[in-house]
C-alpha positions in Angstrom: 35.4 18.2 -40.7 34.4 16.7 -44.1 37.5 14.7 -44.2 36.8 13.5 -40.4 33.3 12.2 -41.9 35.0 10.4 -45.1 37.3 8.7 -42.6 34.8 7.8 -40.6 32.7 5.9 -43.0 35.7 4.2 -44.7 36.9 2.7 -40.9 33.1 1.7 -40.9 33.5 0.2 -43.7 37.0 -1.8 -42.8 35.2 -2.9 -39.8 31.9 -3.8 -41.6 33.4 -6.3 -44.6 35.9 -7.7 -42.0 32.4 -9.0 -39.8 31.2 -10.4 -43.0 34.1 -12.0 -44.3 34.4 -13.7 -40.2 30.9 -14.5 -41.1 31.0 -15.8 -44.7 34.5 -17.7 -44.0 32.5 -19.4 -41.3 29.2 -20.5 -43.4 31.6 -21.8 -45.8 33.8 -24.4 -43.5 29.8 -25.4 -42.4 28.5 -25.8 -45.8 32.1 -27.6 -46.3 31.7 -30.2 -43.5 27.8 -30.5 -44.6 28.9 -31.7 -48.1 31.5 -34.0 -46.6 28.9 -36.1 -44.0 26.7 -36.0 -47.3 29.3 -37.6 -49.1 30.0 -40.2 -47.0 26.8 -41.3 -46.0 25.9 -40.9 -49.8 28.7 -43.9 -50.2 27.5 -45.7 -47.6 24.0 -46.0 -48.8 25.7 -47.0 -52.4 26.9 -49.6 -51.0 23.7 -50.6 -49.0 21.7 -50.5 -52.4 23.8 -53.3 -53.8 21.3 -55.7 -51.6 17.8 -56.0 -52.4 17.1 -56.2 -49.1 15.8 -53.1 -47.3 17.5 -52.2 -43.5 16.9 -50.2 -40.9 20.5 -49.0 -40.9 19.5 -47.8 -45.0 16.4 -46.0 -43.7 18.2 -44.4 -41.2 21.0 -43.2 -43.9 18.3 -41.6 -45.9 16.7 -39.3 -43.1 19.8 -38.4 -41.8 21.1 -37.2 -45.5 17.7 -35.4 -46.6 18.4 -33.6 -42.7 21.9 -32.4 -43.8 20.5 -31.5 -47.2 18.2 -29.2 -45.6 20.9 -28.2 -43.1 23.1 -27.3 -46.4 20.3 -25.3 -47.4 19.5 -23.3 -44.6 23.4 -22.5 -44.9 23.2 -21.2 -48.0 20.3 -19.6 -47.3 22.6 -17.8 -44.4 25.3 -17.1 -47.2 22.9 -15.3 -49.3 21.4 -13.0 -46.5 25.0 -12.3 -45.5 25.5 -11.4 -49.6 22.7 -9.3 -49.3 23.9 -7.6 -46.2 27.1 -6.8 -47.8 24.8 -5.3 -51.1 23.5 -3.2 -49.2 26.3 -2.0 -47.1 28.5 -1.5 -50.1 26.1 0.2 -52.2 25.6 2.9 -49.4 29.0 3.3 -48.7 29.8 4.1 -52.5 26.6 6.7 -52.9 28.7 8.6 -49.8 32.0 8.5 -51.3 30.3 9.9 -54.7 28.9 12.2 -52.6 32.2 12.9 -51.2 34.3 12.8 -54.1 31.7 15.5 -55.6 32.2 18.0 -53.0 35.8 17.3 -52.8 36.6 18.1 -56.2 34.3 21.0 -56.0 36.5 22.5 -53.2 39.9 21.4 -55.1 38.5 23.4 -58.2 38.1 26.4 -56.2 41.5 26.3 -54.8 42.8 26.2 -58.5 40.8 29.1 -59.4 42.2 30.9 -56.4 46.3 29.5 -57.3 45.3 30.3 -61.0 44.6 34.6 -59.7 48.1 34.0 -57.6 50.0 32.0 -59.8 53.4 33.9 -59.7 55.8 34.9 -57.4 55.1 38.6 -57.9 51.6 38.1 -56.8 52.5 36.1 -54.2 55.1 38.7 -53.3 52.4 41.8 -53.4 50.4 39.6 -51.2 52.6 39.6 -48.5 54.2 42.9 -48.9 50.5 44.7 -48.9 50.2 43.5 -44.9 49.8 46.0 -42.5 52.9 45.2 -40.6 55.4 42.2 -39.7 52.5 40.2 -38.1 50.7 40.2 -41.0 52.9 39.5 -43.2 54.0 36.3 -41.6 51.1 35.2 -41.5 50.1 35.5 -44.6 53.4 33.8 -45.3 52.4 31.1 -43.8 48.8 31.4 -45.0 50.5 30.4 -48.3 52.6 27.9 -47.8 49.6 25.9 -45.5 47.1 26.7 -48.8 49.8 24.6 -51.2 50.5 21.5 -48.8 46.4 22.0 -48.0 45.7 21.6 -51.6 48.2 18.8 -52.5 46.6 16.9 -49.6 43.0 17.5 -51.0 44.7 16.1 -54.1 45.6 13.0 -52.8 42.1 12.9 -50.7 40.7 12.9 -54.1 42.4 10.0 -55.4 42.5 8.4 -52.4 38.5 8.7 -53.0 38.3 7.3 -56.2 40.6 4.5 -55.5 38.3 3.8 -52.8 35.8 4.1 -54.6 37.1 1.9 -57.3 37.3 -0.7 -55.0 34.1 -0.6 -53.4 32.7 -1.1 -56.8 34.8 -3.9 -57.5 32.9 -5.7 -54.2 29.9 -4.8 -55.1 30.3 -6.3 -58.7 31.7 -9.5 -56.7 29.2 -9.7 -54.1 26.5 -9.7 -57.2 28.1 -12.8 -58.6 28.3 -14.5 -55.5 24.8 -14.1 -54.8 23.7 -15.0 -58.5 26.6 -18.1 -57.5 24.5 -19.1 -54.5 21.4 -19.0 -56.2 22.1 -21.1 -58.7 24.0 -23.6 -55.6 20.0 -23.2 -53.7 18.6 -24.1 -56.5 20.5 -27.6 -57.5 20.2 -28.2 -53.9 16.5 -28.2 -53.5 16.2 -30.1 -56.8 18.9 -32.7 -54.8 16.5 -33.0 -52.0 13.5 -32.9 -53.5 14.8 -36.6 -55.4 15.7 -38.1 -52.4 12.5 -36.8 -50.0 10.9 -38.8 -53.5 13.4 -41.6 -52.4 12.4 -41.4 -48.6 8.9 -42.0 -49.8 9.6 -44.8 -51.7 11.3 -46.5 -49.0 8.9 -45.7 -46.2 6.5 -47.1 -48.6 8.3 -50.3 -48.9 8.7 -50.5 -45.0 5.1 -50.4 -44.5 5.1 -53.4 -46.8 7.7 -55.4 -45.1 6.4 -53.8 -41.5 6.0 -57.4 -39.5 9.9 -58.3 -40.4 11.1 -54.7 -39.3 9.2 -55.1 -36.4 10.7 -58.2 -35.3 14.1 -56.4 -36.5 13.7 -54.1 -33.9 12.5 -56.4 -31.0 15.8 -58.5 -31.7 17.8 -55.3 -31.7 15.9 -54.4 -28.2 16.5 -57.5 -26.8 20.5 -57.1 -28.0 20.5 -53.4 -26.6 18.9 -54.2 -23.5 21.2 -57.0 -22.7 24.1 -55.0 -23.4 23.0 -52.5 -21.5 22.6 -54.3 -18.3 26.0 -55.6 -19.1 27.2 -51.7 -18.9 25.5 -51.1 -15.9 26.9 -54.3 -14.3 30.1 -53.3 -14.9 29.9 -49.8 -13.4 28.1 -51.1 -10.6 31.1 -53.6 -10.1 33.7 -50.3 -10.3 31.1 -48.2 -7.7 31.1 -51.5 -5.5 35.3 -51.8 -5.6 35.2 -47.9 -5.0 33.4 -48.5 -2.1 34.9 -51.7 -0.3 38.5 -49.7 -0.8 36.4 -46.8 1.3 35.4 -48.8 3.6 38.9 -50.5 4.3 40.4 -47.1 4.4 38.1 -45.9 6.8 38.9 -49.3 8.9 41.8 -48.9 9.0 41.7 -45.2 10.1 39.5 -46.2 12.8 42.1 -48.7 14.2 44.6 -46.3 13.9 42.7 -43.9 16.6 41.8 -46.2 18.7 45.8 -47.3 19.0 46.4 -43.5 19.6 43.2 -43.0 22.0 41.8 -40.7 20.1 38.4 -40.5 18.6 37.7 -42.7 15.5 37.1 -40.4 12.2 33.0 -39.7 11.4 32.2 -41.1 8.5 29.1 -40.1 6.5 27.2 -42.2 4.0 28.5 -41.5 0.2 26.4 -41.5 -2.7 27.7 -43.9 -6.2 29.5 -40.5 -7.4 31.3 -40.0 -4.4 32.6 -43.5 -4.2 34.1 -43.1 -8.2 35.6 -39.4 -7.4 37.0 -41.0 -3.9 40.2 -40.5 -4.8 42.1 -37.1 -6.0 42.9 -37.4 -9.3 39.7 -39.5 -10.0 38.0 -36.3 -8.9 39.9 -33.6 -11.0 39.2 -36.6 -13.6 35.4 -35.9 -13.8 35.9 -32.4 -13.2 38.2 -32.0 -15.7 35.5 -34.0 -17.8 32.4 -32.0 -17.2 34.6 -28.4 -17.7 35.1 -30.2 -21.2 31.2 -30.3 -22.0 30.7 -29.1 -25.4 34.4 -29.2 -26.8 35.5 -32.8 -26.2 36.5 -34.2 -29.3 34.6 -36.8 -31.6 35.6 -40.3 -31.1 35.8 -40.6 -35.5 37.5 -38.5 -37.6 35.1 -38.3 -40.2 31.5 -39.4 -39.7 27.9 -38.5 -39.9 25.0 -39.3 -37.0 22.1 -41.6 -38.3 20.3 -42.2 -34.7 20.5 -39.3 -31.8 19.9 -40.0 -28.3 15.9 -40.7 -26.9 13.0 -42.3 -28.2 12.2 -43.3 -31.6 9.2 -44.9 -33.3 9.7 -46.7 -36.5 6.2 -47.6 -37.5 4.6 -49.1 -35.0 7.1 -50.0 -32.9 9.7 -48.0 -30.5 13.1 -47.7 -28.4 15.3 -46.2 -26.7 18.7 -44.9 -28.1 21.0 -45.0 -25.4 23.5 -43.2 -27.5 24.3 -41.9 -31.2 25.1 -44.0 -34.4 27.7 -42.4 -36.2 28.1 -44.0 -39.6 31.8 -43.6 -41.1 34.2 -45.1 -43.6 35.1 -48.8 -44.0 37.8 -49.7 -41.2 37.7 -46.1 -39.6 39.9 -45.9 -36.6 38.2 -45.3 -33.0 39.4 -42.7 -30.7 39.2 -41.7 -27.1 37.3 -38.6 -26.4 39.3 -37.6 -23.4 41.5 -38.7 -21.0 40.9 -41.9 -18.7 40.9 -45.8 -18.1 39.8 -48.7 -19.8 37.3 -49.9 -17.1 35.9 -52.9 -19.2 35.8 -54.8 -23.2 32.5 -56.6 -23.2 32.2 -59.1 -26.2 29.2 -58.5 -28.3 28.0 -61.1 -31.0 31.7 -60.7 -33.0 32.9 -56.9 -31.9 33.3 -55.2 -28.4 32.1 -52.4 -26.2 34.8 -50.5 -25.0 34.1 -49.0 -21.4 36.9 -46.3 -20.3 36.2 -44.4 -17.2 36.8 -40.9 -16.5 36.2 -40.7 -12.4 32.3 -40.6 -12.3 31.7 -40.4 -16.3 32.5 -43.5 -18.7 32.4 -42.8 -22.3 31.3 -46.2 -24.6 32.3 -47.1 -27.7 29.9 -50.6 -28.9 30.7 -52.3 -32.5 34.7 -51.9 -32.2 36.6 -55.0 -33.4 40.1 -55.7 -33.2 40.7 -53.3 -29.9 43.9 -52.0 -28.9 43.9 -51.3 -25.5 43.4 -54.0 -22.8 41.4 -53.4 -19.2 43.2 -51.7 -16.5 44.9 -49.4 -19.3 45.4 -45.8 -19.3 44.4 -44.0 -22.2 44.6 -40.6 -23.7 42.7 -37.9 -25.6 42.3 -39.5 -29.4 44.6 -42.2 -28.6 43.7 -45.1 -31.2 41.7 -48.0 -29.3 40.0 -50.2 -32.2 38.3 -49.6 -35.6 34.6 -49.9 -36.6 33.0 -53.0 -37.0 31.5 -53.0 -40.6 27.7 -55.5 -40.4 25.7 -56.1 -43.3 27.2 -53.3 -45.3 26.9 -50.9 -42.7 29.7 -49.2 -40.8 28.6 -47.4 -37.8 29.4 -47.1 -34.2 27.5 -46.4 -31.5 28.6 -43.8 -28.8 27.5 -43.6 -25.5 28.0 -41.4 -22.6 27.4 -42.3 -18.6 27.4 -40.4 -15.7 27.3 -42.9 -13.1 24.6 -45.2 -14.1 22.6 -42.7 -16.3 22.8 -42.3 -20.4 23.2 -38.6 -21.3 22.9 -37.2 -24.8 26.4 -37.6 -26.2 25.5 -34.8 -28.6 25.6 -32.0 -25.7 29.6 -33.0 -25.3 31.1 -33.3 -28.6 32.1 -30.4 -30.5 29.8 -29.5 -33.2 30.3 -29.7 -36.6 
């Protein structure tokens, strides 16, 4: 029974350090691709501070660093309560196998007292002959071999134990200098942000200063936006209306094929603007396939941090509307398709391109690509290569949209996380 108990508690245990090491291993790869969008947008704001002239792309850079900062933080904070968790899990496992190891040895000492008054084989041999008949002494015979491979296997319990025992100690001893590890990591990190929330200040301060030329920054940008934006939606519209005419032919010509017959001309209800781009089969199983993909589909960067999420934001005085996410990334960083589809328009934009590709009623858009690699009317695949970023004014980020129909959703809801 006391052997069922000590197995017990060390499966307990097995299955207890392997949920924190799942747990741990995870924090880590966060913390991991934390310090990496750090890094970069770290470089990228190097590179911005080589002009004396203060942009909304810099300010941006900032907030969204001192965010992953305290993202970083709140991870380590996570490692440390993990650490803490295994503390106090190892440190009650080990006062049970003391426990253990202190009644096992107790027993083990009174089977070598009883071997040590039975010793030879003449005891041994008395103690079976004594028996009241064959029965007995059988069983006594086999009372005595039992009691030898019973106290050999208490022997090896007992080691077993202490090796355990050993080991646990060993975590313990590790999980200590982790923590002290991670305390030491939370504290450079707060001293980190704490510089740049003193950075933050200064440039918000220098913003207010220079308020009247942001705010006509951001009308121009507005203005630029908006006019993209009804280009978007003009060229949607355009793919709904073509969906629709090819309907309405089909439907034609359907009718004047029952009529040849004599038969009764196909009803036809009215369609709404998603029904006209999933008309078709595999344009259907296109968005399907699409919207079963929510939350997994790839990024359209390998490497990048967001600056700007989806909605309304107020810079000072003045706001707009984010259609999308800016994703800030590396110098000439190649573009990728998030899924499946087909290029459904390039709209030239002041010296890049938006990329439109279709994916039956969804289009994903890609806006500040130069040099693109794909042409209208192509096919593309998942992560397929169509253009770089566009770098502006030191700044190299692109801005990724997601449509259903003729509606902006937050792109953030459909890429994986990081």
């Amino acid at each position: 029974m006391k052997f069922n108990r000590l197995f017990s508690l060390l499966i307990l245990l097995t299955v207890s350090t392997c949920v924190f090491g799942q747990s741990s291993n995870q924090l880590r790869t966060k913390k991991e691709a934390l310090e990496r969008e750090i890094e970069l947008l770290q470089r990228n704001l190097n590179k911005a501070a080589t002009s004396k002239k203060l942009t909304l792309a810099e300010i941006r850079g900032i907030n969204a660093k001192i965010s992953l900062m305290q993202n970083k933080i709140g991870v380590i904070n996570a490692e440390i309560r993990n650490i803490d968790g295994e503390i106090h899990e190892n440190t009650n496992i080990v006062m049970s196998l003391r426990d253990q190891l202190v009644q096992l040895k107790k027993e083990y000492a009174s089977m070598i007292r009883f071997a040590q008054r039975n010793r030879n084989a003449y005891d041994k041999m008395m103690f079976i002959f004594a028996s009241d008949g064959f029965n007995q002494a059988y069983k006594r015979t086999k009372y005595l071999q039992q009691f030898s491979k019973y106290r050999m296997k208490q022997a090896n319990y007992i080691m077993g134990t202490e090796q355990n025992l050993n080991v646990r100690l060993a975590d313990l001893d590790k999980s200590l200098k982790q923590k002290s590890e991670l305390l030491k990591e939370q504290e450079t990190e707060r001293e980190k942000l704490g510089k740049n929330k003193s950075k933050q200040a200064a440039v918000l301060n220098q913003y207010k200063k220079e308020e009247r030329r942001f705010a006509g920054d951001i009308a121009a940008r507005k203005r630029q936006q908006a006019a993209l934006d009804r280009a978007i939606r003009t060229a949607i519209l355009k793919d709904i209306e073509d969906a629709r005419r090819k309907a309405e032919a089909e439907e034609l010509a359907a009718a004047a094929k029952a009529k040849a017959e004599n038969k009764d001309a196909p009803v036809t209800a009215s369609k709404t603007n998603a029904e006209y781009l999933n008309a078709t089969p595999r344009a259907a199983k296109l968005s399907a396939d699409f919207e079963s993909n929510r939350g997994s589909l790839p990024w359209p960067l390998d490497a990048g941090a967001v600056t700007e999420h989806f909605g309304i934001h107020t810079v000072g005085q003045a706001k707009y509307d984010q259609t999308g996410i800016k994703i800030a990334t590396q110098e000439g960083a190649a573009v990728q398709a998030i899924f499946n589809g087909k290029v459904s328009k390039i709209i030239p934009s002041m010296g890049t391109y938006t990329l439109l590709i279709s994916h039956g009623e969804y289009r994903t858009i890609y806006q500040n690509v130069r040099n693109p690699t794909v042409k209208e009317g192509e096919a593309v695949s998942t992560r397929q290569q169509i253009g770089s970023v566009a770098t502006k004014n030191g700044v190299t980020e692109l801005d990724f949209q997601i449509w259903r129909v003729i509606t902006p959703l937050n792109p953030e809801a459909w890429i994986l996380r990081r």
